[in-house]
C-alpha positions, 0 to 999 in steps of 0.5 A: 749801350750803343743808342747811348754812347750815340746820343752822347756822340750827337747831343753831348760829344764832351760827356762822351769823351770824359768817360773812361774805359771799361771796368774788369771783370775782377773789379765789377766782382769785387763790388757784387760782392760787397753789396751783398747781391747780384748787379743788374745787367744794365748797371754790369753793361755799362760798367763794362764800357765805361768804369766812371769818369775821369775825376778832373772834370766837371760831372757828365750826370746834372753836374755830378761825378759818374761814380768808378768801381773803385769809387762806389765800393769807398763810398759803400765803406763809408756809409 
């Protein structure tokens, strides 16, 4: 996750600082949970870093909104 969070330092100082904390140990439960099965590590990584991004700014991934826990389990009880 550091060479990420380098590159963004470097490249996209502003996505970077819209980030939000990590998500908890509860919260990324939670979710294994409701998906049915076990999260990659990658994903779990991340999420420990940053759960998301703040939601009153503009998307950090081509525009669109990086997902929090809390948001991606809605969207899951919605599909």
């Amino acid at each position: 996750m550091q060479n990420l969070e380098d590159w963004l330092a470097e490249n996209e100082p502003h996505v970077l600082e819209e980030l939000n904390s990590g998500a908890s140990e509860e919260a990324l439960t939670r979710l294994a949970v409701i998906a049915g099965g076990v999260l990659p590590a990658d994903f779990l990584g991340f999420y420990r870093l940053h759960d998301g991004q703040r939601t009153d700014v503009g998307g950090v991934i081509n525009g669109e909104e990086l997902l929090s826990i809390e948001r991606i389990i809605d969207e899951l009880a919605v599909w």
